[in-house]
PyMOL Python script that loads the backbone (N, CA, C, O; Angstrom):
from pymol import cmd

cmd.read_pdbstr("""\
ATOM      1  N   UNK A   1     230.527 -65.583 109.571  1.00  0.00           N
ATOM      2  CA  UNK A   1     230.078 -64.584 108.623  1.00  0.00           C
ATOM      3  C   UNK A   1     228.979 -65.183 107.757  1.00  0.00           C
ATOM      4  O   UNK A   1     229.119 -66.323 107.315  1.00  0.00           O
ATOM      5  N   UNK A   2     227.722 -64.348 107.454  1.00  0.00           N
ATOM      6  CA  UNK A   2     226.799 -64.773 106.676  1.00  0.00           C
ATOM      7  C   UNK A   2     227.940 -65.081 105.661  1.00  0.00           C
ATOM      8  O   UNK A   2     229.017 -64.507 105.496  1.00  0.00           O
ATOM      9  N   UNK A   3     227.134 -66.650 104.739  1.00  0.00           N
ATOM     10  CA  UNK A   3     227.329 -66.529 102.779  1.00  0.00           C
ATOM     11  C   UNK A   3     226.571 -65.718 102.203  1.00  0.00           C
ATOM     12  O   UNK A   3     225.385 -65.947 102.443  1.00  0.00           O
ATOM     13  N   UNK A   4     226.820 -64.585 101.323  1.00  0.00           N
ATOM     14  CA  UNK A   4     225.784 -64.379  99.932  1.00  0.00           C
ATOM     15  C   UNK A   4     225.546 -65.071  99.392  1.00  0.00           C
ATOM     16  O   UNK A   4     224.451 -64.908  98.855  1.00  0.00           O
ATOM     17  N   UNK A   5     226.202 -66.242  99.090  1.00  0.00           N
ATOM     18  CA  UNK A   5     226.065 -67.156  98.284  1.00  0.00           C
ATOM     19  C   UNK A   5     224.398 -67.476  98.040  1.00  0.00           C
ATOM     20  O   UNK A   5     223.743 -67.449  96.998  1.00  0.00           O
ATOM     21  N   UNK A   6     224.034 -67.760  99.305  1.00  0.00           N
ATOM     22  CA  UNK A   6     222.657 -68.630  99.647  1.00  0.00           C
ATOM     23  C   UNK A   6     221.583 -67.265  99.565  1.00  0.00           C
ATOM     24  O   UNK A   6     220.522 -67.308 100.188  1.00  0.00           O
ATOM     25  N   UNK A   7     221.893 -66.264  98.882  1.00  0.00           N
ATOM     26  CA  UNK A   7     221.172 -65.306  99.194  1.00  0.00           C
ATOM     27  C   UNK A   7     221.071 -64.910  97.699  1.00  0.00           C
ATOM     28  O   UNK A   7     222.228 -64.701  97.336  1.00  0.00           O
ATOM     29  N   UNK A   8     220.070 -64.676  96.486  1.00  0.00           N
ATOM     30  CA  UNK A   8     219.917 -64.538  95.277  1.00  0.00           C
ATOM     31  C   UNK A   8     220.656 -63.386  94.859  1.00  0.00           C
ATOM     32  O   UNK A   8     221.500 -63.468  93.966  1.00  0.00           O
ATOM     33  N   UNK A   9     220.308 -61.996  95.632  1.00  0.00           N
ATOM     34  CA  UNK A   9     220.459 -61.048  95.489  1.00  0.00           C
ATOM     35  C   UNK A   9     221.936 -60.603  96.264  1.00  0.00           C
ATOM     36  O   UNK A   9     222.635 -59.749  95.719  1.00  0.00           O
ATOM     37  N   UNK A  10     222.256 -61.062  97.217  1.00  0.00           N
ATOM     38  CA  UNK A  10     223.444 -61.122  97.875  1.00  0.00           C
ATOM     39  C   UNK A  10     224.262 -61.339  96.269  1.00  0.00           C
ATOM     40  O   UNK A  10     224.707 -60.588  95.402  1.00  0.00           O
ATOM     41  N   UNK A  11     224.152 -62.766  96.473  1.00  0.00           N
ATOM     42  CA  UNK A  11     225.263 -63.426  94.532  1.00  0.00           C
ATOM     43  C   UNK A  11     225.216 -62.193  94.112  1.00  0.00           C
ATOM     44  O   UNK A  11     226.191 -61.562  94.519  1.00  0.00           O
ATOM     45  N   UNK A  12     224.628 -61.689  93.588  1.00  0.00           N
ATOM     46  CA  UNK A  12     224.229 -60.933  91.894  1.00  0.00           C
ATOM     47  C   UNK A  12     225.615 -59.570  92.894  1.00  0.00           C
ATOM     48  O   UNK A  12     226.769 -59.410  92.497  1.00  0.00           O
ATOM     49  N   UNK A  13     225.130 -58.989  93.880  1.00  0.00           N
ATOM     50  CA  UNK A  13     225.553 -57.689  94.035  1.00  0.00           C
ATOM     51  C   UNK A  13     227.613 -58.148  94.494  1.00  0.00           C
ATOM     52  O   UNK A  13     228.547 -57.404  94.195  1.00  0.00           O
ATOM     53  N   UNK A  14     227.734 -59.287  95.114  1.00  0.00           N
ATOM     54  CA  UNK A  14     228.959 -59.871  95.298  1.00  0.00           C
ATOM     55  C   UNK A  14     230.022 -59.907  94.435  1.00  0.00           C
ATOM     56  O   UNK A  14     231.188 -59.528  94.548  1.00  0.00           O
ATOM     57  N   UNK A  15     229.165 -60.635  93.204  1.00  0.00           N
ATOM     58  CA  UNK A  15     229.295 -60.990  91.650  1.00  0.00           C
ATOM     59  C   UNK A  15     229.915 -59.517  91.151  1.00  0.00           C
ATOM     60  O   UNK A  15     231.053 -59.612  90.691  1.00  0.00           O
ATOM     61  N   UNK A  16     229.416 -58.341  91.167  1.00  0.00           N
ATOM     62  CA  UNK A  16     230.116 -57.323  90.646  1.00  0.00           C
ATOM     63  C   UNK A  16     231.262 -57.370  91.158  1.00  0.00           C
ATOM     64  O   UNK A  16     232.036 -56.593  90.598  1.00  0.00           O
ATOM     65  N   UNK A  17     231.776 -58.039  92.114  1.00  0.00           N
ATOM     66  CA  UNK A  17     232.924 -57.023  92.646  1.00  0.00           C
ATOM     67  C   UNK A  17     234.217 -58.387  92.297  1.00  0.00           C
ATOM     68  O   UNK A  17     235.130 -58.699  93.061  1.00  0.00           O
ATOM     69  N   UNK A  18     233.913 -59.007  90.918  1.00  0.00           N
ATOM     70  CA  UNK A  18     234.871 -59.946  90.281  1.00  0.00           C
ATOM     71  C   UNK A  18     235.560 -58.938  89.248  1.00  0.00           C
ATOM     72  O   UNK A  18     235.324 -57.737  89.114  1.00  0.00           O
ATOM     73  N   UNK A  19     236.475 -59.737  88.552  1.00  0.00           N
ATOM     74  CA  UNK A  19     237.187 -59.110  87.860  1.00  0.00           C
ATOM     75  C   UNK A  19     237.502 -57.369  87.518  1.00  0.00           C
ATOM     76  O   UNK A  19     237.572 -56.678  88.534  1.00  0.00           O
ATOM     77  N   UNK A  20     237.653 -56.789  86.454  1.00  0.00           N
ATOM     78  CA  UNK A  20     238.556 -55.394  87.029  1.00  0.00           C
ATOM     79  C   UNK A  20     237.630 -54.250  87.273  1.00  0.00           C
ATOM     80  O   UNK A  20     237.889 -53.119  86.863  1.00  0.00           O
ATOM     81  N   UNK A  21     236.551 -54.545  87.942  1.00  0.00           N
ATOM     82  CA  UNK A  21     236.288 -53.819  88.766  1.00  0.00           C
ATOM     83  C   UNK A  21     236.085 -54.082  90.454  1.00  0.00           C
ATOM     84  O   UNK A  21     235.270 -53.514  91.181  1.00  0.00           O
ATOM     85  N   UNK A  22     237.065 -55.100  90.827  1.00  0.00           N
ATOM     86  CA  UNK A  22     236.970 -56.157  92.169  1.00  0.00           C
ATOM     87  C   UNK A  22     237.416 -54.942  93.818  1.00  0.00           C
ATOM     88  O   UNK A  22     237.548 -55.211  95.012  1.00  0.00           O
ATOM     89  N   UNK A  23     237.509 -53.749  93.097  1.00  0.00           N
ATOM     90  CA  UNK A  23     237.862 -53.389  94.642  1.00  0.00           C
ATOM     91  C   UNK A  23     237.041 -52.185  95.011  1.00  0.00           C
ATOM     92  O   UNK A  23     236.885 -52.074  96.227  1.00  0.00           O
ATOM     93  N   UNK A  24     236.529 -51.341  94.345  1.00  0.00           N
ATOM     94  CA  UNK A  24     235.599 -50.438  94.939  1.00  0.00           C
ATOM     95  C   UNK A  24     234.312 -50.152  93.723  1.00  0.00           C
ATOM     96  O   UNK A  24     234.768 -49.767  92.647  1.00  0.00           O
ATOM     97  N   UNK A  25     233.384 -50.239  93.757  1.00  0.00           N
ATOM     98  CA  UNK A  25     232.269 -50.017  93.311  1.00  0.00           C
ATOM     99  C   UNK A  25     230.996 -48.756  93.495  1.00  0.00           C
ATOM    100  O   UNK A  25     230.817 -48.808  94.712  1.00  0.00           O
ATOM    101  N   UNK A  26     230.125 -47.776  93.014  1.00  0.00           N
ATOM    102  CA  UNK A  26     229.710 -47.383  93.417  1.00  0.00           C
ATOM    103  C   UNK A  26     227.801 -47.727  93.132  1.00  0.00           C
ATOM    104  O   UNK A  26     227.321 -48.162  92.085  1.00  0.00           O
ATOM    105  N   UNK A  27     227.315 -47.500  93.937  1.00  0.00           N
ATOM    106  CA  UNK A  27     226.211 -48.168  93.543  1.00  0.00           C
ATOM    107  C   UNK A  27     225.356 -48.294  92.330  1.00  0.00           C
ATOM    108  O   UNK A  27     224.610 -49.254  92.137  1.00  0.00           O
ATOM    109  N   UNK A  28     225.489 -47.348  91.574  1.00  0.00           N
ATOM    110  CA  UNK A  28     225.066 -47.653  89.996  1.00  0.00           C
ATOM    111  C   UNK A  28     225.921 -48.668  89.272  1.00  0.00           C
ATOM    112  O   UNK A  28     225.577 -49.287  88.265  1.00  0.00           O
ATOM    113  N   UNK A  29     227.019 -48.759  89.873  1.00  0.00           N
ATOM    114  CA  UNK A  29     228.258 -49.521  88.722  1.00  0.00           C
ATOM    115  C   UNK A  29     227.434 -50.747  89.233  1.00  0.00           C
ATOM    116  O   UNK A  29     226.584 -51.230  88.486  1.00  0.00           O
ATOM    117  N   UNK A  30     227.634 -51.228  90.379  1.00  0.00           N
ATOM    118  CA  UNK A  30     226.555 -52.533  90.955  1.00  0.00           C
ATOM    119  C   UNK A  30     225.300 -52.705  90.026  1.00  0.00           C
ATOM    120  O   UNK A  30     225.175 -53.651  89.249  1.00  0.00           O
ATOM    121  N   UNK A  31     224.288 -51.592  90.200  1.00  0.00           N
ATOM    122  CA  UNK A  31     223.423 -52.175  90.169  1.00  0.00           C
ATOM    123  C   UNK A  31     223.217 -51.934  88.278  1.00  0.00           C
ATOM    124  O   UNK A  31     222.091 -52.214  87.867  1.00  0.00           O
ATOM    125  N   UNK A  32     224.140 -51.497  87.323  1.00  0.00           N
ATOM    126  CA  UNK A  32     224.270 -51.955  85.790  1.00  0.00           C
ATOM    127  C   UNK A  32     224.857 -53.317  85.568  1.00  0.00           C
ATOM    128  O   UNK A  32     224.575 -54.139  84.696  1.00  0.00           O
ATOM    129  N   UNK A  33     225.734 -53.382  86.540  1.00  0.00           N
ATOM    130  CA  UNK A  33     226.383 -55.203  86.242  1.00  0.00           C
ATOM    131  C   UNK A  33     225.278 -56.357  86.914  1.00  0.00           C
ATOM    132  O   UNK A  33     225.689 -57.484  86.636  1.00  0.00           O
ATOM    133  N   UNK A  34     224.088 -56.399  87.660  1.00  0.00           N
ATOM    134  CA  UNK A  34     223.467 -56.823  88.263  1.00  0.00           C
ATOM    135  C   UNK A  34     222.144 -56.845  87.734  1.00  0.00           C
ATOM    136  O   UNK A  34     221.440 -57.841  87.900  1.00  0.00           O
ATOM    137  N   UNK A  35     221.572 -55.441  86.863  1.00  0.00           N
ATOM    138  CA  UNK A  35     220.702 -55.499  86.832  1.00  0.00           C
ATOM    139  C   UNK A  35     219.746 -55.000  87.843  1.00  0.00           C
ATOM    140  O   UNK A  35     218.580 -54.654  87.652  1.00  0.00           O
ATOM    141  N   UNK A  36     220.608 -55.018  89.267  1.00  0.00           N
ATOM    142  CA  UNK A  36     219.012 -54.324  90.289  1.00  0.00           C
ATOM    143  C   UNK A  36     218.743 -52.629  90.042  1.00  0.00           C
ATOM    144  O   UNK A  36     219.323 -51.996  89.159  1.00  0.00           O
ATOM    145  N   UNK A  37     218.119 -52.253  90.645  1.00  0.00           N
ATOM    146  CA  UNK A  37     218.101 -50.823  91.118  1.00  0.00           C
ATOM    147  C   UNK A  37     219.244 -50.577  91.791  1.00  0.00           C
ATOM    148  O   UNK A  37     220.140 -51.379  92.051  1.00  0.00           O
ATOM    149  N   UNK A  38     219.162 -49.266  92.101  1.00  0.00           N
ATOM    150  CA  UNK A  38     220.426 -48.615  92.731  1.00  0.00           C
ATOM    151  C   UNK A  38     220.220 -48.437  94.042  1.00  0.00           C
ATOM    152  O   UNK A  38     221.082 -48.464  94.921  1.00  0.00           O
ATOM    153  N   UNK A  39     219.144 -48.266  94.159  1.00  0.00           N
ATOM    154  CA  UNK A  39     218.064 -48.420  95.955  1.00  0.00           C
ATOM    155  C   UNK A  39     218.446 -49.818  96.293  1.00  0.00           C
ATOM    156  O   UNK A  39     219.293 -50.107  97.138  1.00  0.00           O
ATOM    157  N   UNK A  40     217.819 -50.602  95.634  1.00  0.00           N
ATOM    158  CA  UNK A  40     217.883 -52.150  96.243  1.00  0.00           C
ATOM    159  C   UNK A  40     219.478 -52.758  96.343  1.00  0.00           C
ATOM    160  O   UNK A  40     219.615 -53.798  96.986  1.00  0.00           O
ATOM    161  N   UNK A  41     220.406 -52.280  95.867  1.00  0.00           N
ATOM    162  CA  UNK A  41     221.778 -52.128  95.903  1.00  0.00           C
ATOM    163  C   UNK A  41     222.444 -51.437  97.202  1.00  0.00           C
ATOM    164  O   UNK A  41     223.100 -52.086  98.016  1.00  0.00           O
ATOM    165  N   UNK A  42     222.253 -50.331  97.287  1.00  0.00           N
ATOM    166  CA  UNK A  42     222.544 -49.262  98.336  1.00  0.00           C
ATOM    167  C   UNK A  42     221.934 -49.719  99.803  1.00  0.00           C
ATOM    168  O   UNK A  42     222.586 -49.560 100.835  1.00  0.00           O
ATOM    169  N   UNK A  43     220.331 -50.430  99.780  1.00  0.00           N
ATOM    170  CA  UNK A  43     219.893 -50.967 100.921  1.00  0.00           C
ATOM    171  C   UNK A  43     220.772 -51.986 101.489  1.00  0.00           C
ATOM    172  O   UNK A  43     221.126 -51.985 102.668  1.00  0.00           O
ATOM    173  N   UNK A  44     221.264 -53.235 100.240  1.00  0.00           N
ATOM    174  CA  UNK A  44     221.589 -54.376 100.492  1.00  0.00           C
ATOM    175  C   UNK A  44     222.982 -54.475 101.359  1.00  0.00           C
ATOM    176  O   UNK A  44     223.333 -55.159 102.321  1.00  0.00           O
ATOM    177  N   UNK A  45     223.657 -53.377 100.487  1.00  0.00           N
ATOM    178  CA  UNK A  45     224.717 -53.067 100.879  1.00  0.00           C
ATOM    179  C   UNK A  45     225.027 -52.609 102.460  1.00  0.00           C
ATOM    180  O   UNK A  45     225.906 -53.011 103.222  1.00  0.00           O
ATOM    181  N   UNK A  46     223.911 -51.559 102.674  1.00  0.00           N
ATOM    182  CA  UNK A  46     224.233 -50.737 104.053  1.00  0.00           C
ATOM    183  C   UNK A  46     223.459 -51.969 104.987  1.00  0.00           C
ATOM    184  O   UNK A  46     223.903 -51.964 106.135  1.00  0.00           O
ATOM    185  N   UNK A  47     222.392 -53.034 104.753  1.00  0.00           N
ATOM    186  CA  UNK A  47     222.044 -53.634 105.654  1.00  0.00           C
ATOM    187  C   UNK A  47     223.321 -54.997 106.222  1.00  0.00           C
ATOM    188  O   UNK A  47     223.241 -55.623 107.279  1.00  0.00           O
ATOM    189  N   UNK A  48     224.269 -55.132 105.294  1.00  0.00           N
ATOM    190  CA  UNK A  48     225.099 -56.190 105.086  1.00  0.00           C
ATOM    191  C   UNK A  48     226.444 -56.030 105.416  1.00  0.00           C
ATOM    192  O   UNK A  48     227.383 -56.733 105.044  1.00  0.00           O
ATOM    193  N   UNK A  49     226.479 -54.323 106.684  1.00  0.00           N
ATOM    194  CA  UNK A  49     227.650 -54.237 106.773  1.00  0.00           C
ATOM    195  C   UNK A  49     228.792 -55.503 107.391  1.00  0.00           C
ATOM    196  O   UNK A  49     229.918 -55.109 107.697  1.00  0.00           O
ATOM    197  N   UNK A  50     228.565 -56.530 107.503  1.00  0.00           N
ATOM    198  CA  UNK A  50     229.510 -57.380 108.393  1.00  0.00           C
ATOM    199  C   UNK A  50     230.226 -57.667 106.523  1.00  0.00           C
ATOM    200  O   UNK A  50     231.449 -57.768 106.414  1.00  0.00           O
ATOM    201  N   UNK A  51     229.415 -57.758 105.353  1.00  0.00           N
ATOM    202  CA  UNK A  51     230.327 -58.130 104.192  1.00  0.00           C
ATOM    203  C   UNK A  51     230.930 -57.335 102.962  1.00  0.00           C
ATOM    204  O   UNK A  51     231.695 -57.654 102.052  1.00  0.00           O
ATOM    205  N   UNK A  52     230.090 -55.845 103.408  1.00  0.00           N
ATOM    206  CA  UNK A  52     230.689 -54.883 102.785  1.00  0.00           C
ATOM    207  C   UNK A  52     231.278 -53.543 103.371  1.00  0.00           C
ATOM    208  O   UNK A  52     230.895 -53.164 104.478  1.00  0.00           O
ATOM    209  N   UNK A  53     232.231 -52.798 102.628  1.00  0.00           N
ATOM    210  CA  UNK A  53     233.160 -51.310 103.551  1.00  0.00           C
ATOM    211  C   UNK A  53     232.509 -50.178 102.816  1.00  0.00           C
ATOM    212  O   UNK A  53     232.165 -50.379 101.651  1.00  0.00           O
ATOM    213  N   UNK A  54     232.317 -49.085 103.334  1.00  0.00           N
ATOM    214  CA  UNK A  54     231.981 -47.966 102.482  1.00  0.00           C
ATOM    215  C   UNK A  54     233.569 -46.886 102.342  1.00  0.00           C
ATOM    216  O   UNK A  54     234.044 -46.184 103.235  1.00  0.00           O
ATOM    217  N   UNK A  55     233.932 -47.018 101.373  1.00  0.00           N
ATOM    218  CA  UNK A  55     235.538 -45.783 101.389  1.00  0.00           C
ATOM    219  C   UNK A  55     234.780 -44.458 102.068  1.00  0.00           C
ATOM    220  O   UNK A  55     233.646 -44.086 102.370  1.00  0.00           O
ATOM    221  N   UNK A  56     235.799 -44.117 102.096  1.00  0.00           N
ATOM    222  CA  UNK A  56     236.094 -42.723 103.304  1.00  0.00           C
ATOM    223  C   UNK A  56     235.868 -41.475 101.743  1.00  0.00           C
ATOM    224  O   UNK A  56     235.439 -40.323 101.805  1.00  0.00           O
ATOM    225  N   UNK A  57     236.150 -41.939 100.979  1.00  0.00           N
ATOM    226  CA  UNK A  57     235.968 -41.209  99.649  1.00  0.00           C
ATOM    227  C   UNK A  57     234.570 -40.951  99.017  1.00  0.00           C
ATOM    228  O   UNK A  57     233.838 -41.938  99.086  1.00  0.00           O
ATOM    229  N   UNK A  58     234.271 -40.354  98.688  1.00  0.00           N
ATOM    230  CA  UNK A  58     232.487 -40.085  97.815  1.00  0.00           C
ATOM    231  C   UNK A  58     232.955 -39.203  96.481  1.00  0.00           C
ATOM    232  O   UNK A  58     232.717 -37.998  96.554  1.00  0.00           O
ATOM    233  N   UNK A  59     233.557 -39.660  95.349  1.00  0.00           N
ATOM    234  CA  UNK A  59     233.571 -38.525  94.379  1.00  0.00           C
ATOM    235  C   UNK A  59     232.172 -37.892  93.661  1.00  0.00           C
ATOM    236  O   UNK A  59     231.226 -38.503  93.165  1.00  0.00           O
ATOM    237  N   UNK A  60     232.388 -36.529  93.786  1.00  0.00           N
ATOM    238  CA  UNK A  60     230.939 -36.450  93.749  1.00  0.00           C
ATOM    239  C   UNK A  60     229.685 -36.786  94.514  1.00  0.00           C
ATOM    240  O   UNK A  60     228.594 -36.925  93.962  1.00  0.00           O
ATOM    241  N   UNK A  61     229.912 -36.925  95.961  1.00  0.00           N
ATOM    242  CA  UNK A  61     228.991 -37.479  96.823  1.00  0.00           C
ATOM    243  C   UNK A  61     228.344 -38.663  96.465  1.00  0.00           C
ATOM    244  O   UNK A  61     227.221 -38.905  96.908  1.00  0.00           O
ATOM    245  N   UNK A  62     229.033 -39.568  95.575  1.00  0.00           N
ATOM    246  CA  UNK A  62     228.580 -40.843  95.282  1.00  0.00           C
ATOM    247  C   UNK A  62     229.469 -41.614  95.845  1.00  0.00           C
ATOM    248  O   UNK A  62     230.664 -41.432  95.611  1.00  0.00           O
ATOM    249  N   UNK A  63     228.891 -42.943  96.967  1.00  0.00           N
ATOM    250  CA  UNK A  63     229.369 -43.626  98.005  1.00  0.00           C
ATOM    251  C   UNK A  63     229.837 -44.833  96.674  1.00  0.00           C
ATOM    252  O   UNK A  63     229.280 -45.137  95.618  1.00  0.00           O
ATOM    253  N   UNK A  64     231.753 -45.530  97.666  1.00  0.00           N
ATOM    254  CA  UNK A  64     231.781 -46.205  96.851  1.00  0.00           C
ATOM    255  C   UNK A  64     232.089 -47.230  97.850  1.00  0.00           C
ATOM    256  O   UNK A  64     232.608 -46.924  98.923  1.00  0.00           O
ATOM    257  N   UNK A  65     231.721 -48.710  97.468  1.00  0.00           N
ATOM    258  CA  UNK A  65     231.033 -50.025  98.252  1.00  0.00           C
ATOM    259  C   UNK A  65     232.971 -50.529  97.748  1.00  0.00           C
ATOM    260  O   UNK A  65     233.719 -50.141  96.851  1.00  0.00           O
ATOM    261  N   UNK A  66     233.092 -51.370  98.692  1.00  0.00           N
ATOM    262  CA  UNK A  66     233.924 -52.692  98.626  1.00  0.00           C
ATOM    263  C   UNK A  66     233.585 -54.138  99.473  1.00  0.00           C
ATOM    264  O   UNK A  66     232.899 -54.306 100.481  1.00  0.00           O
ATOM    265  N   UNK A  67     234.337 -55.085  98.660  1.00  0.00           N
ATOM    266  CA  UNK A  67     233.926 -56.162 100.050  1.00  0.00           C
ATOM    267  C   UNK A  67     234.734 -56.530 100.770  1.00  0.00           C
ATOM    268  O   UNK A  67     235.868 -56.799 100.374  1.00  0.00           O
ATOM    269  N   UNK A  68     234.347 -56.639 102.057  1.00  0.00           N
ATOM    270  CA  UNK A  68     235.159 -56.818 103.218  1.00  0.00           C
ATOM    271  C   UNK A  68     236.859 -57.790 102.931  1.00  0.00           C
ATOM    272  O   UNK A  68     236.759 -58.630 102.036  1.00  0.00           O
ATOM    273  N   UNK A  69     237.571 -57.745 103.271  1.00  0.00           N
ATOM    274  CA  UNK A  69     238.966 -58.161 102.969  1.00  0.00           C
ATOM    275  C   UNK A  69     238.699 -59.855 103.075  1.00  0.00           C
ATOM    276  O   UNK A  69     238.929 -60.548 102.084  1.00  0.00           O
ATOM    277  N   UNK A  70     238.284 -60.363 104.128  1.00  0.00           N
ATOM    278  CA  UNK A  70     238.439 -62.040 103.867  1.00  0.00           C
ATOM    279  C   UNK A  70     237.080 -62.115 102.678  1.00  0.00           C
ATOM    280  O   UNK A  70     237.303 -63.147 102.045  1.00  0.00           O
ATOM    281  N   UNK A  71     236.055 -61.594 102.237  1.00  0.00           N
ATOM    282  CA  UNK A  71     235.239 -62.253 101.276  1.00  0.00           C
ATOM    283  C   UNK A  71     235.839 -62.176 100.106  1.00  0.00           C
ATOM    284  O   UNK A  71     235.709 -63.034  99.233  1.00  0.00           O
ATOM    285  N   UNK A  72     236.831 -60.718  99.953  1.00  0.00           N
ATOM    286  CA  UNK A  72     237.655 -60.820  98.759  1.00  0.00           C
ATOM    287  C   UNK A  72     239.007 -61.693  98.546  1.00  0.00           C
ATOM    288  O   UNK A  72     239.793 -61.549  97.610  1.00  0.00           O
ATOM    289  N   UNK A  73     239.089 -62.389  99.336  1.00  0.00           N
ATOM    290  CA  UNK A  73     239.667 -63.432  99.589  1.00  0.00           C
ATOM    291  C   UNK A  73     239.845 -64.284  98.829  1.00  0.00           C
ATOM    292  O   UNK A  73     240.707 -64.764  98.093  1.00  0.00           O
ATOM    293  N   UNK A  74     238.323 -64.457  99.308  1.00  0.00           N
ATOM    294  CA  UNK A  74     237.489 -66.216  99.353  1.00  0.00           C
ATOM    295  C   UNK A  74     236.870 -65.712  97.336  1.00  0.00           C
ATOM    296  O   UNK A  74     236.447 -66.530  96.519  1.00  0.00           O
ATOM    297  N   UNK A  75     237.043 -64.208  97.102  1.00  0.00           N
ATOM    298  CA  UNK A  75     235.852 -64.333  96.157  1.00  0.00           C
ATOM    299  C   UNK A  75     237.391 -64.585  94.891  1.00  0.00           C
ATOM    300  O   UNK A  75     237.310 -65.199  93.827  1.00  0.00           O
ATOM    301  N   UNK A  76     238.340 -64.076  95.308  1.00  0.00           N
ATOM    302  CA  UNK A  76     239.637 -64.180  94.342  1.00  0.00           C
ATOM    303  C   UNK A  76     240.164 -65.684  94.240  1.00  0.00           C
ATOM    304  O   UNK A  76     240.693 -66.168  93.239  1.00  0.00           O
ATOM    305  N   UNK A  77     239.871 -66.502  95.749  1.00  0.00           N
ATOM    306  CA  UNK A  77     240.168 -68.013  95.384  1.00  0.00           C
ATOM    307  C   UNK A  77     239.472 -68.911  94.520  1.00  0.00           C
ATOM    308  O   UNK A  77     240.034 -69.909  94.067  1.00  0.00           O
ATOM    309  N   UNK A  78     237.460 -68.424  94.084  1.00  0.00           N
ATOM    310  CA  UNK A  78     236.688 -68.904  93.888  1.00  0.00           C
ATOM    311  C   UNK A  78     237.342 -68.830  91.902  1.00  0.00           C
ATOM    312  O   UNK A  78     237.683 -69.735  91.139  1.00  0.00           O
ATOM    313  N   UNK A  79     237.263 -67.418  91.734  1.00  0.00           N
ATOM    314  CA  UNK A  79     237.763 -66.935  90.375  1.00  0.00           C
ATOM    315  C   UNK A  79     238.877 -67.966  89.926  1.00  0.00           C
ATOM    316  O   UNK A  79     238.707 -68.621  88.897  1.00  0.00           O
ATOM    317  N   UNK A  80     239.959 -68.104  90.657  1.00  0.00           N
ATOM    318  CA  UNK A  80     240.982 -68.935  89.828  1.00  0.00           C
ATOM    319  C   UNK A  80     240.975 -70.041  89.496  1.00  0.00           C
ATOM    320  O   UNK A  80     241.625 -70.615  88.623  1.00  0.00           O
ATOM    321  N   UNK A  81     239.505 -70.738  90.858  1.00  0.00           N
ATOM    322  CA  UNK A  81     239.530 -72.169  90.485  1.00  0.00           C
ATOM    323  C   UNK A  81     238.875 -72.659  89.876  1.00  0.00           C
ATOM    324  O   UNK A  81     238.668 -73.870  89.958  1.00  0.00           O
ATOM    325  N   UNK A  82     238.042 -71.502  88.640  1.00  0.00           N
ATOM    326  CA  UNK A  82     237.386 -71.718  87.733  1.00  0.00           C
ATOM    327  C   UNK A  82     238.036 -71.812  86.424  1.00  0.00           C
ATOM    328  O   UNK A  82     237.366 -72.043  85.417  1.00  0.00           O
TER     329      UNK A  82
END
""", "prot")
cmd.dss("prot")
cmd.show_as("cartoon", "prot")
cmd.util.cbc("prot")
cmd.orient("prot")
């Protein structure tokens, strides 16, 4: 599996999905905790499907992002051992 890590913009959009908002996101919530656009969010996202899920849900036809089950894993082991 690619890292985000090594990827600037990967980090930043990953990075949202820490603490209590760690399991579904929609692309504005991303891209206010990040700072990007909501485009450059929504691209990153749909180009990166091997590390992110889109829910089956849209409230309001607004798509909501999660990250794949082993990165939330790896991103919940990273959190504690800080």
């Amino acid at each position: 599996m690619e890292q985000p890590f090594d990827d600037p913009i990967g980090a930043q959009i990953v990075g949202a999905f820490r603490g209590p908002h760690s399991l579904w996101r929609t692309p504005g919530g991303i891209a206010r905790y990040t700072g990007l656009s909501p485009a450059t969010v929504q691209s990153y996202v749909q180009a990166h499907r091997d590390l992110f899920v889109q829910s089956s849900l849209t409230p309001g036809g607004i798509p909501l992002y999660g990250v794949r089950r082993d990165l939330r894993a790896q991103l919940q082991l990273e959190g504690s051992a800080s």
